[in-house]
N, C-alpha and C positions, 0 to 999 in steps of 0.2 A: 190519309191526312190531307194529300194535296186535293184542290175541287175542281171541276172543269169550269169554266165561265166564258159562255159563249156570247161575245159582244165585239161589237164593231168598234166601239170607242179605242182612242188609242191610247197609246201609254205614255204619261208625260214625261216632259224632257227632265226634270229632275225628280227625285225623294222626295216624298211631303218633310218637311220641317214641324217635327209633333208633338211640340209647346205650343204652337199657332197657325194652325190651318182652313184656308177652307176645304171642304172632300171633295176631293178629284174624282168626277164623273165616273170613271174605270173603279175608283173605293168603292163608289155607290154603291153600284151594279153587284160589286161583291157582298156592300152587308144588305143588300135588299137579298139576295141567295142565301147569306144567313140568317135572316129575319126568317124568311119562308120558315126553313129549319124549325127553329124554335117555337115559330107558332102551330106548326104543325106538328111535331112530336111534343108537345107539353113537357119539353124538358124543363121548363124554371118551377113544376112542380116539386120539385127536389129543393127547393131555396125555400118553400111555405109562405108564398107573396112576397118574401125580398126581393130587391131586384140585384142586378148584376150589371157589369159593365163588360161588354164582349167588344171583339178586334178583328180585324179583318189586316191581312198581307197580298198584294197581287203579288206575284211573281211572273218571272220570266225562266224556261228551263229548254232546253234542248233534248226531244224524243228519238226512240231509237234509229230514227232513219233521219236524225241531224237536223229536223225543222223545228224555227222557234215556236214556242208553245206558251199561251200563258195560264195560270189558275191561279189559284188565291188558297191562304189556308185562313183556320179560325181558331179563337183563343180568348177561354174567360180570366177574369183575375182573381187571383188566390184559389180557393175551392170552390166548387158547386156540389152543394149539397153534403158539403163534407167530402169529396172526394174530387180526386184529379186525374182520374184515369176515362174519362167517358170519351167513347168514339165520335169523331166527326173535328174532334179539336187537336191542336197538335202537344206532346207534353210537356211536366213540367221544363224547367232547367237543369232541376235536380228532382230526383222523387225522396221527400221524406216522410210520405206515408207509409213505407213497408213497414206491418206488423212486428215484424222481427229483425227489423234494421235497428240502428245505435239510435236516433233519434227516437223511433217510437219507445223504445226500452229507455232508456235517461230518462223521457216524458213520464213514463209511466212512474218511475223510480221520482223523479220530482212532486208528480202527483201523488201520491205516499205521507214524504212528509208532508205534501198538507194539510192530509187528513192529521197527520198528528199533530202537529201545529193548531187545527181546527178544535182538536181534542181536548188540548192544552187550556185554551183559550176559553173554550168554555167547562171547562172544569170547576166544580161548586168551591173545592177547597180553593184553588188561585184564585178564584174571582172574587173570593172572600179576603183572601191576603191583598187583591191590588186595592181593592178599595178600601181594607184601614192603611195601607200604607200613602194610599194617593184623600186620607183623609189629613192623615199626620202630617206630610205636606203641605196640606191648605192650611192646618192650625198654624204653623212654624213660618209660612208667608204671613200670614194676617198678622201675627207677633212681630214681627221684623218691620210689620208695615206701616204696624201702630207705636214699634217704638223710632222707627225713623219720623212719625210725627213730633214725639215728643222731641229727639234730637234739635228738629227744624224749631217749635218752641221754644226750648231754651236759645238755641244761638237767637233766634233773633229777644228773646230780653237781653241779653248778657249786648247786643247790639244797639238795642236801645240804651241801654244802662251808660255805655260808653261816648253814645252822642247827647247825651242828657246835658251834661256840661255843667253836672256836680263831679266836683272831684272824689279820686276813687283811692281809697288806702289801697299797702301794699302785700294788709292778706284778704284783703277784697277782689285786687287783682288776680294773686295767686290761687286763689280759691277758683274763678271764674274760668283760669287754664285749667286747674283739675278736673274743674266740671267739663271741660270741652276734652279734654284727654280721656274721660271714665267713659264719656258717651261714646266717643266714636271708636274705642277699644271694645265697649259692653256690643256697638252694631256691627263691626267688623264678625264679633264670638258668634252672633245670634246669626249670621248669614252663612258663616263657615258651618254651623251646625244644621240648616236649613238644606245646604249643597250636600254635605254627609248624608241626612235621612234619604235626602232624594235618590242618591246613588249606592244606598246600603239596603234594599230589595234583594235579599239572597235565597227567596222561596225556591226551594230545588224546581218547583215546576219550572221556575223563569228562567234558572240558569238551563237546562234541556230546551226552554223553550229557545234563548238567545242561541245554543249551538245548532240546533236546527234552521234556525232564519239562517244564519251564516252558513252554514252547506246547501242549503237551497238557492242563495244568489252566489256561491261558487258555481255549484254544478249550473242553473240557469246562465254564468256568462259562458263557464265552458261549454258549452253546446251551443250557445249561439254562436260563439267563434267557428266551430267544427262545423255550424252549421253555411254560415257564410263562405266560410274558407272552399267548403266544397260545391260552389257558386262558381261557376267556371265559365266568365263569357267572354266570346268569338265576337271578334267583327270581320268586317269585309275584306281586310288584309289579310285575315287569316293570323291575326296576333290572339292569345288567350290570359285572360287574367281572372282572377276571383275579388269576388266584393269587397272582404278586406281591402286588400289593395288597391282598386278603381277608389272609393271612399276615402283611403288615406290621402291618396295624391286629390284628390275634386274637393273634401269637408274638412280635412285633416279628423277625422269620427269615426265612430265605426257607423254600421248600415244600420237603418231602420229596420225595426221589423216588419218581415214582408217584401224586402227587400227581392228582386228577381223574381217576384210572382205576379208581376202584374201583365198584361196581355203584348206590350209591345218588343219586353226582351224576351219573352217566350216565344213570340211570331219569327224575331230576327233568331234567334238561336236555332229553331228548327229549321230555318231557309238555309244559314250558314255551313249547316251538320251535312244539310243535303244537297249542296251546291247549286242553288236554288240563288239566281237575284233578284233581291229586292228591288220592285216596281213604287208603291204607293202604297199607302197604308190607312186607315181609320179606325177611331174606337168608337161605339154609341151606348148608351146606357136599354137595359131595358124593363119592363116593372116599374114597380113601387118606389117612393124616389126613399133616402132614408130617412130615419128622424133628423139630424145635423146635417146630415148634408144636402144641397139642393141636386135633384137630378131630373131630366125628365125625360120621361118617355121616348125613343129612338131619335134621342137629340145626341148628336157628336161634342165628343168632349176630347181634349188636348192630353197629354202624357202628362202624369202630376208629377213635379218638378222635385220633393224633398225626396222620393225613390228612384223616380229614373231617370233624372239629370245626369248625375254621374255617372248610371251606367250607359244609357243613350247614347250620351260624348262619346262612351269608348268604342261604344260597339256599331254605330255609323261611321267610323271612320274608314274610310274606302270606300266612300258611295258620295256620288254628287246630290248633297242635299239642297233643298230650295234655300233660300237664303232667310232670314228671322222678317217675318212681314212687322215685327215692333221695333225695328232698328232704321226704320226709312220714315220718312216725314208722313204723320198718317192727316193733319190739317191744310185745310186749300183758302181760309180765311184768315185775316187777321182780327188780332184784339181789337174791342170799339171802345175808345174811352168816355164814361158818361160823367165823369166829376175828377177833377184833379185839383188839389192846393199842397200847398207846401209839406205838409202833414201825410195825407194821404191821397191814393188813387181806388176810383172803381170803374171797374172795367166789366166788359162784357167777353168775356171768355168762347172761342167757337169750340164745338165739339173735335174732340181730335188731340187738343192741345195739352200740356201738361200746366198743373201750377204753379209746381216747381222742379229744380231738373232733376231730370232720374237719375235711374240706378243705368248698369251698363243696356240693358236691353230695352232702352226708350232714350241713349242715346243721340239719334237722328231727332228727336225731336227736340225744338226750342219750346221750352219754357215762359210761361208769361210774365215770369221774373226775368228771365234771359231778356226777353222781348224787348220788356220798356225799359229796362236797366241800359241797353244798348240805343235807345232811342234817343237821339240828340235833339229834339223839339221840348222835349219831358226833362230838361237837365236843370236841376235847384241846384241850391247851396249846401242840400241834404242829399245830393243826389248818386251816394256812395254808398246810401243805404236804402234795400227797396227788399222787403219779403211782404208774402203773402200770408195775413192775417188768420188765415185759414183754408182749405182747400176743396178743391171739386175731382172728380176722376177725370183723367181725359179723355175719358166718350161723355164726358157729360159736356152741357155748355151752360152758360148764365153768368150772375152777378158774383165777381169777386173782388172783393179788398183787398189792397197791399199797402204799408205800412212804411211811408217815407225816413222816421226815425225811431230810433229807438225807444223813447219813448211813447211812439204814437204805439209802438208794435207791442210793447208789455199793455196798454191800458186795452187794445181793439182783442188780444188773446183774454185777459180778465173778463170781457164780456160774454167772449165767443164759451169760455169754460164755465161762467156760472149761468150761461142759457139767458142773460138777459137782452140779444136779440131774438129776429123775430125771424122765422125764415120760410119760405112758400116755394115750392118745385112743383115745375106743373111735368105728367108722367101720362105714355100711353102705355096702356098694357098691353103682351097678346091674351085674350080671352077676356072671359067677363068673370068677377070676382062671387065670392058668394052672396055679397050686400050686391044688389045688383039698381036699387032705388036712387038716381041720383039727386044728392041732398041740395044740388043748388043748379043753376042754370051758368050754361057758359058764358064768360062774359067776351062775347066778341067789342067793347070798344072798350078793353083796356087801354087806358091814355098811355102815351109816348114815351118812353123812360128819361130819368130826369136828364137834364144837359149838364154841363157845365156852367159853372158861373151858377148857378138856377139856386133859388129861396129854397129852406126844406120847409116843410110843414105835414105833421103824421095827420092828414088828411085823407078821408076814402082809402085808407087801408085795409087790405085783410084781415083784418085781426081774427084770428081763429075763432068761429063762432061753434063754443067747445059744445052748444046744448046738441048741433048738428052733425061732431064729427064723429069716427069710429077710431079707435086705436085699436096698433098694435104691438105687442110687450113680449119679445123675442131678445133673450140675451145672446151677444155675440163674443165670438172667440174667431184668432188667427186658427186658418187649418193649417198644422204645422207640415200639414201630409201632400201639402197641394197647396203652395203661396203660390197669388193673391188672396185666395179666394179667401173666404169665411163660414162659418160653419153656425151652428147656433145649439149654445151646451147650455143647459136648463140650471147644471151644478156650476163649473166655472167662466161660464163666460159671463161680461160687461153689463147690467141693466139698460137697456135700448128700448127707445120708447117713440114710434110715429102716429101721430094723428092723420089723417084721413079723410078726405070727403070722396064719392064717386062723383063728377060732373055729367058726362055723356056715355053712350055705350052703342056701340052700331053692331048688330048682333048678325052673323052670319051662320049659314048652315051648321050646325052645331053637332061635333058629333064625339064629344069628349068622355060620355059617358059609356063608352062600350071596352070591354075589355083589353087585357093588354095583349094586343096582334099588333099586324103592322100597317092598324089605317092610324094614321097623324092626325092632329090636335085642329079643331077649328080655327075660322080666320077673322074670327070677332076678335075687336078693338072697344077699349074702354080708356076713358080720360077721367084723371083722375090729378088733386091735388094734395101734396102730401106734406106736412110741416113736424120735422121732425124735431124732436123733444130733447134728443141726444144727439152725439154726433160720432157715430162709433164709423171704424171703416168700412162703406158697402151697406152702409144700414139702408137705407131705400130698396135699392137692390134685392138684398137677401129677404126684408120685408113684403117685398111685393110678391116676391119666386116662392118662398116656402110655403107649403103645404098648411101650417098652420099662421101663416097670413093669408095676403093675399090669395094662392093660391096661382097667380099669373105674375110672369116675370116681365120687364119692360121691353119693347117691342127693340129689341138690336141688342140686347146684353149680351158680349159678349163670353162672359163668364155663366152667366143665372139663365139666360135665356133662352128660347125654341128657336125664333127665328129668326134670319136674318137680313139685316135694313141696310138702308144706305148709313144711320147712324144709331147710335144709343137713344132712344124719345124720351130722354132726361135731363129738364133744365132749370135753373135756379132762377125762379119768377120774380121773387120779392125778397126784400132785403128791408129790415129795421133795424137800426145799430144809433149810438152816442159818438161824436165827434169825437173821436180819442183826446184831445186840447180842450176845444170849445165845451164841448158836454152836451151840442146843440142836438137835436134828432135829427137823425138823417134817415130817408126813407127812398128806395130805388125802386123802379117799377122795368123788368124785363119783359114782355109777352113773348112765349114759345112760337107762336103759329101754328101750332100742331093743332090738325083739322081733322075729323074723322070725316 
């Protein structure tokens, strides 16, 4: 299990920190010797074009005759191929594949009933009982639905009748409460009857069919508990605990599933077992990326956060890890103000910076709410109230509104939500897209963005010239498995919609087209402007990186991305918005500068 790895590079002074890293030279070195591997035994034959995300662990150990030594082990996530026993990798945490282990027997025994359940389910006779019963149903709403019209009718004559301002006897009156008493006793009967039919389905298939759903999510929790519980992970203190437990104290939850399979508490478990220190660590993806998720090709990807945050915390504890590179100030400019009134600000946001303040792990960083809230040049008589109308990432930079009062902040959200501004990002890619024709010409003398004080007028703007752009129609979903990021679910996620033009594209030795080994992606660049339709979280992003968009991620993403820049080459060019008060148009002009 352990590998030799002969290099000169040294070993750095702390643990990677592996939510957020770059890889440490000595990682490299290690998954370049795994890569080799892979591509020379055709082991992702066994996955059938999927790809996989493999790990690499340096170590440090002590050989027979007392001298330090270092090697590295290797470790994919979950299974390969269906299986977790292949040589070259270190094993699970736990093995729940044995054939005749308590897991594979439960599974098997859960997989059982579902055949009967399946059985049920489609059975001619019950399929026949659910649909007059779920017809009866729909007669007995539509009756209810058509006499709660009637009800609504009379009350309002009997309402009219009473503001008429003829007067009204008093077995006119009385008559008018019996009618209001008959009705809504006759609609009270007709619902109570409606809730009965619904709940009176006693076709023997259903009632086997309901005990069986209930013993299959019994026995499915109790084996996931057994299954967790015998999750047994080591850290460097040498303290042990099982996922239940890590999970109650970190989510107050229990674990996801998948829990402990993923490549970096496998890596640290095996080093711990074998009194092995951990050095440095990396994971890279390799293959095909998937449908939802963005992945690419021997590009390093961070520990996903809903699986092994809580266990990672436990099981690095006794090791000097690096420190969180998103907790220290990642901006070296400040905000530029290009329009301010009592109402509202727009600014010019630098890459780095947040909109508004984080969560605990973007702490160190100020805000450009913080920013000008604390700016004593910018202080009005409103000046106790200042959010941002809408937001950017903080690798991104460009034009953004902030919303002096509350008022101004409800009317600039009403537009921001029914899409009626107008909004232009100009984007580099790494690689060239499939549309590869660019529809317009760069415009090197974008004029100077507006000032202060300055007249608006929707003059020479972009307005998306829609006969020349391409979209794309990618719906998005939070990945609950791996926040920040985003995912894109065809069934539930968000309708997200970018429009498109390519502008430039400087093409470089190209060499994207060869299989999955371990030569890397070309170093062509494309400039592109992108107006999006929606405004989902990451939509740019995810739209430019997935496979069924773009195809190329933007050149510095640190999430979506191959490679890595001085910054994200994502910035909010244009701006068309209504005066939240005045109603006046206001239109801002940012140029990126991004030059190929």
């Amino acid at each position: 299990m352990l590998h030799a790895l002969s290099t000169s590079v040294p070993s750095p002074r702390q643990f990677t920190y592996p939510f957020c890293y770059d890889v440490d030279p000595l990682a490299e070195a290690a998954s370049e010797e795994l890569q080799h591997y892979i591509a020379t035994t055709g082991l992702m034959s066994a996955e059938k074009g999927c790809g996989k995300m493999f790990g690499v662990l340096v170590v440090e150990y002590k050989d027979e005759e007392g001298a330090l030594q270092r090697g590295f082990l290797a470790a994919y996530s979950g299974l390969l191929g269906g299986r977790n026993d292949w040589q070259y990798f270190v094993p699970p945490v736990f093995d729940a594949q044995q054939p005749d282990g308590h897991f594979k027997r439960t599974e098997r025994e859960i997989s059982a009933i579902n055949r009967e359940i399946s059985a049920i389910e489609h059975d001619p006779q019950y399929m026949q009982s659910v649909a007059q019963h779920e017809e009866m149903t729909k007669r007995l709403q539509a009756e209810v639905e058509a006499f709660k019209v009637e009800v609504d009718a009379a009350k309002a004559r009997r309402d009219a009748r009473r503001k008429s301002g003829e007067p009204l006897s008093e077995e006119e009156q009385a008559e008018m409460v019996r009618e209001s008493q008959f009705m809504k006793a006759e609609l009270r009967r007709r619902r109570k009857a409606m809730e009965q039919a619904e709940s009176a389905f006693h076709n023997p298939h259903a009632t086997l069919l309901k005990s069986l759903q209930r013993k299959r999510k019994q026995m499915s929790d109790e084996l996931q508990r057994w299954l967790f519980a015998a999750y047994r992970m080591l850290n460097a203190k040498g303290e042990e605990r099982d996922l239940i437990d890590i999970f109650r104290e970190y989510t107050h939850a229990m674990p996801p599933a998948g829990a402990g399979d993923c490549c970096a508490p496998k890596l640290l478990q095996y080093a711990y077992q074998h009194r092995l220190r951990p050095v440095c660590m990396a994971e890279f993806w390799w293959g095909e990326s998937p449908a939802s998720e963005i992945r690419h090709h021997l590009h390093y990807y961070p520990a996903c956060r809903s699986k092994c945050l809580p266990i990672l915390t436990h099981m690095l504890k006794g090791l000097d890890v690096a420190p969180n590179p998103l907790a220290q100030k990642r901006h070296t400019v400040e905000p530029r103000v290009l329009y301010a009134d009592e109402y509202i600000l727009v600014v010019d946001k630098p890459a780095g910076m947040l909109s508004v303040p984080g969560k605990a792990d973007d702490s160190a960083s100020v805000s450009v709410e913080e920013y000008f809230a604390n700016n004593s040049k910018l202080k009005t008589q409103n000046s106790k109230f200042l959010k941002a109308a809408h937001r950017l990432d903080m690798d991104t930079s460009g034009l953004l509104v902030l919303a002096r009062t509350e008022q101004a902040y409800v009317e600039l959200q009403r537009q921001f939500a029914s899409r009626e501004t107008v909004k232009r990002y100009e984007a580099v890619l790494s690689g060239v897209p499939k549309h590869t024709t660019p529809h317009s010409t760069f415009r090197s003398d974008v004029p100077e963005p507006i000032t202060q004080n300055s007249k608006f007028k929707i003059q020479n703007s972009s307005k998306q010239p829609d006969g020349c752009l391409e979209a794309i129609s990618l719906p998005l979903i939070a990945d609950i498995n791996d926040r920040p990021r985003q995912r894109v679910d065809m069934e539930h996620g968000k309708p997200a919609l970018t429009l498109y033009n390519i502008v430039e594209v400087r093409a470089a030795d190209a060499n994207t087209a060869v299989a999955y080994t371990t030569k890397k992606a070309d170093k062509s660049l494309t400039l592109v402007h992108l107006y999006p339709k929606t405004g989902r979280t990451h939509q740019l992003r995810v739209h430019c990186a997935h496979p069924q968009g773009l195809a190329c991620p933007i050149l510095g993403d640190p999430l979506y991305g191959t490679e890595r820049a001085d910054r994200m080459y994502l910035h909010a060019a244009e701006l068309t918005f209504r005066h939240p008060i005045t109603g006046e148009p206001m239109h801002f002009l940012s140029p990126s500068g991004f030059l190929l």
